[in-house]
MDTraj code that builds the backbone (N, CA, C; nanometers):
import mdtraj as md
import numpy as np

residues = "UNK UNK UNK UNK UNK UNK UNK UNK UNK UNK UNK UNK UNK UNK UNK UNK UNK UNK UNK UNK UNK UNK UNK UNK UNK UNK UNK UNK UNK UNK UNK UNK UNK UNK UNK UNK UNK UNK UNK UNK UNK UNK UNK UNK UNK UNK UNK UNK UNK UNK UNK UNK UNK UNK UNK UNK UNK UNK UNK UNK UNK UNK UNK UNK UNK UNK UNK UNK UNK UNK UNK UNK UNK UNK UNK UNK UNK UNK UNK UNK UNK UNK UNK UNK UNK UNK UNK UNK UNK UNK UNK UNK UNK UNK UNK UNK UNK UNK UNK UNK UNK UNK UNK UNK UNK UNK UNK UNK UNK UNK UNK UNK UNK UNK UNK UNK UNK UNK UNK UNK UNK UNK UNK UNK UNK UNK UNK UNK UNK UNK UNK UNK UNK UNK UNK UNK UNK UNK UNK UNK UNK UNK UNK UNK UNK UNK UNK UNK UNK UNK UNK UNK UNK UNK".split()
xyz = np.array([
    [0.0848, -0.1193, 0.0000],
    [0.0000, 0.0000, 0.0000],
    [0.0887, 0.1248, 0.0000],
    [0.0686, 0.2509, -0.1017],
    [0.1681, 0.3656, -0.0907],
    [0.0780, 0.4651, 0.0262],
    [0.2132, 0.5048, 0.0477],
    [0.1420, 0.6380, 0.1586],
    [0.0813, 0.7480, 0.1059],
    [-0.0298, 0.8409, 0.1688],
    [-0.0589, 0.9638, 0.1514],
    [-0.0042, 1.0833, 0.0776],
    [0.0117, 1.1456, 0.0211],
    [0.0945, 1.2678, 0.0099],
    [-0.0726, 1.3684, -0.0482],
    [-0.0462, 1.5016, 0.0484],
    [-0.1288, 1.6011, 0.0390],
    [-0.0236, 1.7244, -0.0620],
    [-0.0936, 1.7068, -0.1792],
    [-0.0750, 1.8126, -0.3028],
    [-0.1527, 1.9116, -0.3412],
    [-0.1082, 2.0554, -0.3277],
    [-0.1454, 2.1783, -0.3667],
    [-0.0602, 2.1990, -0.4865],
    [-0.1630, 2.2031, -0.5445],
    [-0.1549, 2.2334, -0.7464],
    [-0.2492, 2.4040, -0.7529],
    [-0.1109, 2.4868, -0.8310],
    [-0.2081, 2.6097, -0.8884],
    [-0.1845, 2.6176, -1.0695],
    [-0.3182, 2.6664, -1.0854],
    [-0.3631, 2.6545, -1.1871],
    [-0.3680, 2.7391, -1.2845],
    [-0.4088, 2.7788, -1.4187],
    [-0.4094, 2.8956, -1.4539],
    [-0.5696, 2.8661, -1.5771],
    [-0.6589, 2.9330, -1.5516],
    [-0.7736, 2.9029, -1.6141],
    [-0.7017, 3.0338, -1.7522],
    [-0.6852, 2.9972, -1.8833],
    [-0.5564, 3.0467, -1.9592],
    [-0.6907, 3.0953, -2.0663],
    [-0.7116, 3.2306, -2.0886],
    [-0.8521, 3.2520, -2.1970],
    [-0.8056, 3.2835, -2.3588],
    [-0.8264, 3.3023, -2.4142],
    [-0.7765, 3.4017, -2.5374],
    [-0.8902, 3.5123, -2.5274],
    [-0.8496, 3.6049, -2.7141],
    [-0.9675, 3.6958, -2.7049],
    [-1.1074, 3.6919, -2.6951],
    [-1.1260, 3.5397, -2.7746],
    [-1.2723, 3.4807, -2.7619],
    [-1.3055, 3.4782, -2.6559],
    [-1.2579, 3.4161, -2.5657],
    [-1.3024, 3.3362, -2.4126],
    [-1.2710, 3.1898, -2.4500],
    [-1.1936, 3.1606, -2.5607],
    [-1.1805, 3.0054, -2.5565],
    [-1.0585, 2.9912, -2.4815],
    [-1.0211, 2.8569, -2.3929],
    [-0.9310, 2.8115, -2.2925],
    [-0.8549, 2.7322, -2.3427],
    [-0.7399, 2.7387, -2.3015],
    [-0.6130, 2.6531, -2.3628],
    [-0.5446, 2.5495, -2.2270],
    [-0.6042, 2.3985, -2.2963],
    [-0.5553, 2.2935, -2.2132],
    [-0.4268, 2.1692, -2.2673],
    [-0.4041, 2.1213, -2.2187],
    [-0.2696, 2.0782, -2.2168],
    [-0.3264, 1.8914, -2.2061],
    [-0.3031, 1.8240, -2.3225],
    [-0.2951, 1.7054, -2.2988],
    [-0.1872, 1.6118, -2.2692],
    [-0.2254, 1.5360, -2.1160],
    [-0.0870, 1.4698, -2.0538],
    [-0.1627, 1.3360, -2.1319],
    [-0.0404, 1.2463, -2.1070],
    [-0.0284, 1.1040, -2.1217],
    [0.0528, 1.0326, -2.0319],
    [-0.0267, 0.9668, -1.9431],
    [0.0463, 0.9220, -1.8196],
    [0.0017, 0.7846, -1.8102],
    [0.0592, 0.6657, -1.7424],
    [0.0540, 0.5220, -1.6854],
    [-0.0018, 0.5242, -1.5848],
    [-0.1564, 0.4614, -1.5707],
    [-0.2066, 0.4450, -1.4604],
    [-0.2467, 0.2785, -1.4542],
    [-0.1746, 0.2017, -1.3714],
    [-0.1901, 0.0629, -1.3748],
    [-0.0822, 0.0308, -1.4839],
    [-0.0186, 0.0772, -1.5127],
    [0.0410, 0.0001, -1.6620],
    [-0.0464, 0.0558, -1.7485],
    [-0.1135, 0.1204, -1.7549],
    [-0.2032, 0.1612, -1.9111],
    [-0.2356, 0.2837, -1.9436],
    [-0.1985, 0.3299, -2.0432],
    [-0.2150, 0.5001, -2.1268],
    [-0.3194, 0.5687, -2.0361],
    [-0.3308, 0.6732, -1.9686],
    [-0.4109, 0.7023, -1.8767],
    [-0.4023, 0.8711, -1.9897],
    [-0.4788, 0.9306, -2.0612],
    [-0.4527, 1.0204, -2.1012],
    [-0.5777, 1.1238, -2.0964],
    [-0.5598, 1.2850, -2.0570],
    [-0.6703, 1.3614, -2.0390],
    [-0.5922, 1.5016, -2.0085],
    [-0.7067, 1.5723, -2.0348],
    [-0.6675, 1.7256, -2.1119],
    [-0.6804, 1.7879, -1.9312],
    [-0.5786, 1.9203, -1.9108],
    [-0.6501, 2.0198, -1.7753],
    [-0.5730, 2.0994, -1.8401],
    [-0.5659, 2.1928, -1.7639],
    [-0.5223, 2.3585, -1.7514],
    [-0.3992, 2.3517, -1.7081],
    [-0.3211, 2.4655, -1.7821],
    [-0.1329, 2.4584, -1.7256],
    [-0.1553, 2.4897, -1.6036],
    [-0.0231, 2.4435, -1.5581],
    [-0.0473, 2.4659, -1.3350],
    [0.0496, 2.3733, -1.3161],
    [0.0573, 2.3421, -1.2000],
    [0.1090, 2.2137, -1.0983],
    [0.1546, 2.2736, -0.9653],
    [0.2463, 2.2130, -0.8931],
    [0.2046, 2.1705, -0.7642],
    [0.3342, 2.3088, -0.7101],
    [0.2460, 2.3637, -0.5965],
    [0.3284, 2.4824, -0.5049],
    [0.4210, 2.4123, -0.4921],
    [0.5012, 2.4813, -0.4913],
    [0.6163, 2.3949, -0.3822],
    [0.6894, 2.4695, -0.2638],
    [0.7897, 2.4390, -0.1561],
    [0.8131, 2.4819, -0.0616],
    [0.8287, 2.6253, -0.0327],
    [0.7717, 2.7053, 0.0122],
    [0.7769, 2.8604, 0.0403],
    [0.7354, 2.9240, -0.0810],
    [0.6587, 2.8838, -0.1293],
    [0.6459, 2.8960, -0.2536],
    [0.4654, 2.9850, -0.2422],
    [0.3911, 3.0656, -0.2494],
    [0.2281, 3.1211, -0.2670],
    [0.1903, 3.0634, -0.3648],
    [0.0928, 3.0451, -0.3983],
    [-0.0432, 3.0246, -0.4595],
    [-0.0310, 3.0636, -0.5916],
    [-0.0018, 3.1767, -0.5928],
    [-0.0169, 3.3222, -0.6533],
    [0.0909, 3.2987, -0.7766],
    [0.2639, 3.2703, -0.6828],
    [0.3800, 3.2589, -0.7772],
    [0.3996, 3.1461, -0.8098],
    [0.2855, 3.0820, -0.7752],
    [0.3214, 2.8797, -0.8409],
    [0.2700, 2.8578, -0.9071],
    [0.1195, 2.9894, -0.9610],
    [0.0657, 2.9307, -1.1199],
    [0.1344, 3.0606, -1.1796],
    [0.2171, 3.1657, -1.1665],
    [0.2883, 3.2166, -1.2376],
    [0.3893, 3.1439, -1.2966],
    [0.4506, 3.0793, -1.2223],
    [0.5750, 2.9779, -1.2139],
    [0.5561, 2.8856, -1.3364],
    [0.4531, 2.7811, -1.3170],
    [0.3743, 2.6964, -1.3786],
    [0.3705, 2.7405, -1.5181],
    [0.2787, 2.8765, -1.5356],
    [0.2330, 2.8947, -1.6627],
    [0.3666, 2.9632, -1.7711],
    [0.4682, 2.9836, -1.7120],
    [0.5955, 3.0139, -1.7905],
    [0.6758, 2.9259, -1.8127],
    [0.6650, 2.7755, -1.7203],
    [0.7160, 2.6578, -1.7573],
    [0.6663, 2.6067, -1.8450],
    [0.5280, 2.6211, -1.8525],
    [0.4424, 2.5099, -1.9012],
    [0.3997, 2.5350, -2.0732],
    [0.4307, 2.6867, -2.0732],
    [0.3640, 2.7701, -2.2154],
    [0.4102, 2.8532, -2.2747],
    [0.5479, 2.9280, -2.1907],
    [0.6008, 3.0497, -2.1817],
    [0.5561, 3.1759, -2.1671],
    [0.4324, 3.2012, -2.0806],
    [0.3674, 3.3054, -2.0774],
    [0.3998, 3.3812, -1.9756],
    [0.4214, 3.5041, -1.9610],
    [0.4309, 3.5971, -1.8236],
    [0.2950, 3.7139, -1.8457],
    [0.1704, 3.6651, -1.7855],
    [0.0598, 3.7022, -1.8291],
    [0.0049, 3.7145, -1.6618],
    [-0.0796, 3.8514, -1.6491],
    [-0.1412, 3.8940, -1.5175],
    [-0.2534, 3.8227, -1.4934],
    [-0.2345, 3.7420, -1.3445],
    [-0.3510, 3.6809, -1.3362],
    [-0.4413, 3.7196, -1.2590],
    [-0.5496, 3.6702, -1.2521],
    [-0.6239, 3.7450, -1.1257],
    [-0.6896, 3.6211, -1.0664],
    [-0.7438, 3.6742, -0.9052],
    [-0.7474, 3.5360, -0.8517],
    [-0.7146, 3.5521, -0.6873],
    [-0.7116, 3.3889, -0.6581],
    [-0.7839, 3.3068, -0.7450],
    [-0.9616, 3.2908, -0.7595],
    [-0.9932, 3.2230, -0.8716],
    [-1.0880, 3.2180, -0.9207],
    [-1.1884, 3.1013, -0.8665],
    [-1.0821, 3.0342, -0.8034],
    [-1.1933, 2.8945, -0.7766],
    [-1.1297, 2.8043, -0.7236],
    [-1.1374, 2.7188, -0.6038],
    [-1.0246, 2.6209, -0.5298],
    [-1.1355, 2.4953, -0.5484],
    [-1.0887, 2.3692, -0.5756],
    [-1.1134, 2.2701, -0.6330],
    [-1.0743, 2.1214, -0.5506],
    [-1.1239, 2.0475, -0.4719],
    [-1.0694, 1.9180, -0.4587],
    [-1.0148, 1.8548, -0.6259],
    [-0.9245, 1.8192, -0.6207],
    [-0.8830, 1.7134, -0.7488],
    [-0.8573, 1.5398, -0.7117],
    [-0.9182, 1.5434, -0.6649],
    [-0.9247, 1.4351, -0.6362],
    [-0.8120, 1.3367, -0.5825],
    [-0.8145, 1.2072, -0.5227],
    [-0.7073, 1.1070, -0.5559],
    [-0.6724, 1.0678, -0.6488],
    [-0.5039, 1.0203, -0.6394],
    [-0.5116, 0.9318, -0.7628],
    [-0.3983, 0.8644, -0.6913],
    [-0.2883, 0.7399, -0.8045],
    [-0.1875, 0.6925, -0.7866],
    [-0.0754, 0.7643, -0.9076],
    [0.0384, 0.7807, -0.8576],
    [0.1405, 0.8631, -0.9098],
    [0.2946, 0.8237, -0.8898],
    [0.3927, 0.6977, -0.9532],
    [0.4955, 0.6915, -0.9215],
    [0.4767, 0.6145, -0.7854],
    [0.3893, 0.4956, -0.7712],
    [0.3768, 0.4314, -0.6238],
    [0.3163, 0.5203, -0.5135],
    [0.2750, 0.6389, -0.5559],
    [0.2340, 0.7061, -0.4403],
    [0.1371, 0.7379, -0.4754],
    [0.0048, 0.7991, -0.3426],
    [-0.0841, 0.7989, -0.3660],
    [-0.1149, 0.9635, -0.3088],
    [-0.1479, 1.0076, -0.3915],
    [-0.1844, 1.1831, -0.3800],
    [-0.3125, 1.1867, -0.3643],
    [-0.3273, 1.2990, -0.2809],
    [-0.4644, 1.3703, -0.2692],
    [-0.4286, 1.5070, -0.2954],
    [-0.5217, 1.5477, -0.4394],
    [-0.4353, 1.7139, -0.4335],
    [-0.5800, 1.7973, -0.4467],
    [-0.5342, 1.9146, -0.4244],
    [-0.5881, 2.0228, -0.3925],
    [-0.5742, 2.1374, -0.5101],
    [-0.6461, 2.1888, -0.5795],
    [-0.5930, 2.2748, -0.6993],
    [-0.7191, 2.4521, -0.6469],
    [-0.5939, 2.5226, -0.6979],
    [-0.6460, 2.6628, -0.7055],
    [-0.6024, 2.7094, -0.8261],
    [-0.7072, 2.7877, -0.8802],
    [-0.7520, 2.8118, -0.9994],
    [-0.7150, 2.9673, -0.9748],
    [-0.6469, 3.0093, -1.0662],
    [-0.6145, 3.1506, -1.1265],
    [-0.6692, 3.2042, -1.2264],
    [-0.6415, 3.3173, -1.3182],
    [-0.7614, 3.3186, -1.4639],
    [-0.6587, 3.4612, -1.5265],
    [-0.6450, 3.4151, -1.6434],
    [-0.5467, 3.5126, -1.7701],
    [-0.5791, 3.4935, -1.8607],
    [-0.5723, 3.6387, -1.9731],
    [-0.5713, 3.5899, -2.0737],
    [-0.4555, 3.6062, -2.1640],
    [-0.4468, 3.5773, -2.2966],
    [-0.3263, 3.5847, -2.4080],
    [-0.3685, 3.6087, -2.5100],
    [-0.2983, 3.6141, -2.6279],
    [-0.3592, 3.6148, -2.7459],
    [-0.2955, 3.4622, -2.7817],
    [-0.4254, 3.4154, -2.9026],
    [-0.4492, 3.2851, -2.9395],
    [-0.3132, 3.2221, -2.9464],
    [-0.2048, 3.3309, -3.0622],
    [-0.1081, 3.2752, -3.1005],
    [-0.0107, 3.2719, -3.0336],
    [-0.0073, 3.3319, -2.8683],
    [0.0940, 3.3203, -2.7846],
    [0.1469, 3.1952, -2.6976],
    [0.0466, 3.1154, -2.6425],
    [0.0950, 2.9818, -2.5943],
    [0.1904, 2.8797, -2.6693],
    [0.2912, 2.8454, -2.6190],
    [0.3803, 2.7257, -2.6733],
    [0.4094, 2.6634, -2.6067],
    [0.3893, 2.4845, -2.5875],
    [0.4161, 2.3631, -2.4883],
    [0.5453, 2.3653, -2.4859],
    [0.5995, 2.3828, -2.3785],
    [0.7478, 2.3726, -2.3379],
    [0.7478, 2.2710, -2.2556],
    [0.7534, 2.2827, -2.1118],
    [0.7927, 2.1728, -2.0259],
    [0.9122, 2.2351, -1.9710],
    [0.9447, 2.1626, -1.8988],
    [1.1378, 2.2264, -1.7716],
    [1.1435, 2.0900, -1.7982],
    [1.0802, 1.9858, -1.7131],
    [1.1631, 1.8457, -1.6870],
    [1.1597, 1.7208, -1.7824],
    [1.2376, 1.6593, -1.7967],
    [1.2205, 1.5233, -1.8663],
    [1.0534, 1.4479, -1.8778],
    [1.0448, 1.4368, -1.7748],
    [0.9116, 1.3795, -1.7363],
    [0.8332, 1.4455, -1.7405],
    [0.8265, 1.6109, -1.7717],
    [0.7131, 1.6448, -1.7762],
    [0.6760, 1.6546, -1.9571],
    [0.7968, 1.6983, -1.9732],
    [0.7762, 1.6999, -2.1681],
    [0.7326, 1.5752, -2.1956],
    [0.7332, 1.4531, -2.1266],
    [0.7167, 1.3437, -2.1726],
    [0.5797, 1.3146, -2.1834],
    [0.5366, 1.3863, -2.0349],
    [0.4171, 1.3543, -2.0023],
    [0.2621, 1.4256, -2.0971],
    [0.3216, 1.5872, -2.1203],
    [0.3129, 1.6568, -2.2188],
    [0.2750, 1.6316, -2.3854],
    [0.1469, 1.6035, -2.4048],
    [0.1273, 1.5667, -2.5300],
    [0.1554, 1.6823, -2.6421],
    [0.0225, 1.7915, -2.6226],
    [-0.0591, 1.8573, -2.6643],
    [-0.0863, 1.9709, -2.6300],
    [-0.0914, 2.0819, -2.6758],
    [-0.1929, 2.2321, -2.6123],
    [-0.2341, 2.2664, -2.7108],
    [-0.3969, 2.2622, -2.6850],
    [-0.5083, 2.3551, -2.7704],
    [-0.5845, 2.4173, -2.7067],
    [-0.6645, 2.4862, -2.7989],
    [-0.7914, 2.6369, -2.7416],
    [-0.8905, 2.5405, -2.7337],
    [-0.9472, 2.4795, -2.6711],
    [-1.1067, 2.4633, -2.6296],
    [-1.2350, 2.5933, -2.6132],
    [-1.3263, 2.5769, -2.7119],
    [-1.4345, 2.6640, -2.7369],
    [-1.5531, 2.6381, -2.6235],
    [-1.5948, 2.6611, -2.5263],
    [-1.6769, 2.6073, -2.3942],
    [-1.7625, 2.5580, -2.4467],
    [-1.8093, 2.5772, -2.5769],
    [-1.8943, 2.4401, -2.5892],
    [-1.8742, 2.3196, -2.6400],
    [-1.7400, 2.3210, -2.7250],
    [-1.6326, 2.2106, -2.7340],
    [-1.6168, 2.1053, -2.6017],
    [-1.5989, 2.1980, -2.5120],
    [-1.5420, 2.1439, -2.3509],
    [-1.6896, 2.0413, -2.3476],
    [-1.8140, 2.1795, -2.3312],
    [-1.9146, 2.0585, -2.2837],
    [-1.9773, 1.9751, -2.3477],
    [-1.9369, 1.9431, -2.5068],
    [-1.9527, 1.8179, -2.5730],
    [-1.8693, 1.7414, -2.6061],
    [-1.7523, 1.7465, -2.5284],
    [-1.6586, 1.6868, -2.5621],
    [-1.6737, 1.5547, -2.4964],
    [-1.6335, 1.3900, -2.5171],
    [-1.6128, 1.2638, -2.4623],
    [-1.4694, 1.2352, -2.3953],
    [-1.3771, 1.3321, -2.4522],
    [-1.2729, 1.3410, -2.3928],
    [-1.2313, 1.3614, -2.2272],
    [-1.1854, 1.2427, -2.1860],
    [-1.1222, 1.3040, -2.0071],
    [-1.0457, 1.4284, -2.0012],
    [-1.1488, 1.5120, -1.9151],
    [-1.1201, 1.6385, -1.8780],
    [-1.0990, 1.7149, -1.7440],
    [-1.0446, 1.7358, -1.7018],
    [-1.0305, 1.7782, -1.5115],
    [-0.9748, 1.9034, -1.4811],
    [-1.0967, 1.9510, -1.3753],
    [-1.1765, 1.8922, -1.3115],
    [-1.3235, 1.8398, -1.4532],
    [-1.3651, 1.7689, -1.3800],
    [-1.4592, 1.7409, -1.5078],
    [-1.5829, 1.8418, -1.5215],
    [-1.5880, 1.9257, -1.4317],
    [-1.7235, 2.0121, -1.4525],
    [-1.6332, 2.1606, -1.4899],
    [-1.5166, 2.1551, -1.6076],
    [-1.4543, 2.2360, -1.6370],
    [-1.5081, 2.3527, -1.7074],
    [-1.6019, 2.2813, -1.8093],
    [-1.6479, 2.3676, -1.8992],
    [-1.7522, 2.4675, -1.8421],
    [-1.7980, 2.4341, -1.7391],
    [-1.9049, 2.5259, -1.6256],
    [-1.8169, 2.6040, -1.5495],
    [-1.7088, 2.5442, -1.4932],
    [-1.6576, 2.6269, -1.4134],
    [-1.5595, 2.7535, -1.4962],
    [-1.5574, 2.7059, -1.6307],
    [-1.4744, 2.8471, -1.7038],
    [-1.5660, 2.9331, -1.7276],
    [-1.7079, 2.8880, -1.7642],
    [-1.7969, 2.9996, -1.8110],
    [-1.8485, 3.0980, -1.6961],
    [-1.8492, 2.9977, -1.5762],
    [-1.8807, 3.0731, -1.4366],
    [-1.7832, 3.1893, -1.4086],
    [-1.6318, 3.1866, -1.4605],
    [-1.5246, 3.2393, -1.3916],
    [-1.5652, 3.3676, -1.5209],
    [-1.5710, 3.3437, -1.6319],
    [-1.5605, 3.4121, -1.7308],
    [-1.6770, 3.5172, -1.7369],
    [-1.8330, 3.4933, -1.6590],
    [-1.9122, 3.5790, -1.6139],
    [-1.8660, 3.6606, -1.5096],
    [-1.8279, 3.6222, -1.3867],
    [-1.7912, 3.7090, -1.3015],
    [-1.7256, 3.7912, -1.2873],
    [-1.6277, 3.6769, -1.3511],
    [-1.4675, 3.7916, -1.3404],
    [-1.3763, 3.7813, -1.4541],
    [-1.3815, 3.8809, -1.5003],
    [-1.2911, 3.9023, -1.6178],
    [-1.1727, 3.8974, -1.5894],
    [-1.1144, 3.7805, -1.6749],
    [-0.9445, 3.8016, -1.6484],
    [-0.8739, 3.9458, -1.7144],
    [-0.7511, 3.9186, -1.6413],
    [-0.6787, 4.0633, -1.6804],
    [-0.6502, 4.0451, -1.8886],
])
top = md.Topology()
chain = top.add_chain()
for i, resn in enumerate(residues, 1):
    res = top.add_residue(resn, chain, resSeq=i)
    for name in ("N", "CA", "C"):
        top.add_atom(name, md.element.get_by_symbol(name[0]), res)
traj = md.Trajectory(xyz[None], top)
């Protein structure tokens, strides 16, 4: 049995001019088998690290963007999963920016993450909510349109 580990992941809900959102398809091994599904650039705070500068952090690793966020927009259980023998419970906070269409580019920093790293495209919110594709959190496409009424990203 792997142990616990409690994970805080920040996020960046990423818009263009439309309001369409740009997600990132991983491809990861869960059990031994292609475990693959689209979320939002982000990942996990790390030590002394805010909220705030870990989806800044994130979204310049992940896309190359240095884009004003505002926030956050929305804090999220993400559920369990298994990860490398270990078993996470993470926690995600949601930030919200926008770019222009043609500015995002999939980079990656680590080995494993470029690896993990399929894909980045614009999702149209109603794309999101007819899509069959694994998506997370899965009530994504509600929760961008919710963020996108209230509060306008910068």
């Amino acid at each position: 049995m792997s142990r616990l580990r409690l994970r805080r992941s920040a996020r960046v809900l990423l818009f263009d001019e439309r309001g369409d959102l740009y997600l990132i398809r991983l491809k990861a091994l869960l059990n031994g088998q292609p475990f693959v599904f689209w979320v939002t650039p982000g990942g996990e705070v790390e030590p002394g690290e805010d909220d705030h500068t870990a989806a800044e952090r994130e979204l310049f690793e992940e896309v190359g963007l240095h884009s004003k966020l505002t926030g956050p927009v929305l804090e999220n259980t993400g559920g369990t999963y298994t990860h490398l023998g270990e078993t996470v419970r993470n926690y995600d906070v949601y930030f919200a920016a926008r770019c222009k269409r043609t500015e995002p580019r999939l980079t990656g920093t680590t080995p494993e993450e470029i690896e993990l790293m399929q894909e980045g495209r614009w999702w149209s919110l109603q794309e999101l909510q007819q899509s069959v594709e694994r998506v997370f959190p899965e009530s994504l496409a509600e929760l961008a349109s919710q963020v996108l009424s209230e509060r306008k990203p910068a």
